[in-house]
N, C-alpha and C positions, 0 to 999 in steps of 0.2 A: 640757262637763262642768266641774262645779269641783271643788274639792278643799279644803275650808276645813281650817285655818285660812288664810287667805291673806294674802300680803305688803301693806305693809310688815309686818314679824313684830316684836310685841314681847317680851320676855323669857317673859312666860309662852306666849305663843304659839308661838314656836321652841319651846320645850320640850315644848309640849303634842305639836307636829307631831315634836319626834325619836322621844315616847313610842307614838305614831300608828306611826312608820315599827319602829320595835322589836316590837311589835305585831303588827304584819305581818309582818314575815321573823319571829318566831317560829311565826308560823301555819303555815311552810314549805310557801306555797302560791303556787307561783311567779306563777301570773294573776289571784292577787289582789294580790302584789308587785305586778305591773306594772300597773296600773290606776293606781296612786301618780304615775304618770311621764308623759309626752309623747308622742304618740306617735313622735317622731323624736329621743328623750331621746336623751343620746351618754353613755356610760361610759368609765372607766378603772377596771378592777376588778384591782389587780396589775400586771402585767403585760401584762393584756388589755386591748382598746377596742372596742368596739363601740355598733352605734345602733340602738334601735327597740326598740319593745313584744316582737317576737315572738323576738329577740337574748335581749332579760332574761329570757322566761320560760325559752330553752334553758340560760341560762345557770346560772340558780339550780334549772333541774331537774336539769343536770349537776353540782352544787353539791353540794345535799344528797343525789342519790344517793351520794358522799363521805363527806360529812360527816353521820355518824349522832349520832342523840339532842342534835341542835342547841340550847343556850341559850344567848341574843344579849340584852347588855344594853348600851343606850346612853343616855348624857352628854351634854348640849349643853356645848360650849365656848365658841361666840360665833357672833354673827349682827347682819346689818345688811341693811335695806331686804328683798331678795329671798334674803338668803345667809343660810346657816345650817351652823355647823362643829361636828361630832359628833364625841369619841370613844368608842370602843365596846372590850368586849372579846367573847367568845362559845367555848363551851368546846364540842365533840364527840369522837369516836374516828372512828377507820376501819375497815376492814374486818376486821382484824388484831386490835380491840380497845384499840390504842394509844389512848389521849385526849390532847389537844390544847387549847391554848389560845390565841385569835389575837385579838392586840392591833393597835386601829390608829384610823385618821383618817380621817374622810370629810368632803369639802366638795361639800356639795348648792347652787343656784341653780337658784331657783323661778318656774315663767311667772306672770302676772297673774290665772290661775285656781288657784293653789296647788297645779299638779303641777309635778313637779321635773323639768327637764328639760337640766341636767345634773348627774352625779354621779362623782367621781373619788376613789377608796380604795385609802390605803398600810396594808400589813396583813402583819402580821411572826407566825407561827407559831413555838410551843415545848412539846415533849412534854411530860407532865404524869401523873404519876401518877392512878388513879383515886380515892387518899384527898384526893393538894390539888385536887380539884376543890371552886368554889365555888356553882356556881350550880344548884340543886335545886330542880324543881319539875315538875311534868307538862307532857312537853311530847307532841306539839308543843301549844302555848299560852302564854297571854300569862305577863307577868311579874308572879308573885300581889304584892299591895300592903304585904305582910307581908316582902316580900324587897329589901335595899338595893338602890340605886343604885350607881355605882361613885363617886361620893361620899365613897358612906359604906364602901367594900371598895376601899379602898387596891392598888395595885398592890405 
């Protein structure tokens, strides 16, 4: 299987594939998430590690039973040959109502068929009122083309 765009990535291409992967986890469909991956992809998600297609999908099915009304927008930072460094923010609440906001870093490395087959994310959560939330739009679904990037929506 491939997965274009595929390495070596150049500037628009990495970016094209973070918009790809935002895409995806905004769909919040964990097995269409992991179709993106390896199948003996390895993670660092936090705290966690784990490896394997069937791992991502428990993992982001455990994820978003959590974290409600998920919007995930991400950043290419940099990228060379197979590697490609995102940062992201994405904003939900919990069960409770509370909303959240969680900033962070992801470094993906991609096989020769442009699935990624590893991925490691530092990811720092901070409550958040539901007025300063920034990102509006139907979800779950992509991110309409009408809505910045975090570019252009400063931290």
């Amino acid at each position: 299987m491939s997965r274009p765009p595929l390495p070596p990535f150049t500037r628009e291409t990495a970016a094209q594939k973070a918009r790809m992967a935002e895409d995806a986890w905004n769909s919040r469909d964990p097995v269409r998430v992991s179709l993106a991956y390896t199948e003996d992809s390895r993670w660092r998600n936090r705290a966690e590690f784990f490896e394997g297609r069937e791992s991502i999908v428990e993992f982001l099915t455990r994820k978003w039973a959590k974290e409600h009304d998920y919007r995930l927008i991400k950043d290419l930072w940099a990228f060379d040959q197979n590697r490609i460094a995102v940062r992201f923010q994405y904003e939900w609440h919990d069960g409770a109502g509370q909303w959240h906001r969680s900033y962070g870093n992801e470094q993906w490395e991609f096989d020769e068929h442009g699935l990624m087959r590893r991925r490691e994310a530092s990811i720092n959560d901070i409550a958040i009122k539901e007025s300063e939330r920034r990102f509006h739009w139907p979800a779950p679904g992509p991110r309409p083309a009408d809505v910045a990037g975090l570019s252009e929506n400063p931290l």
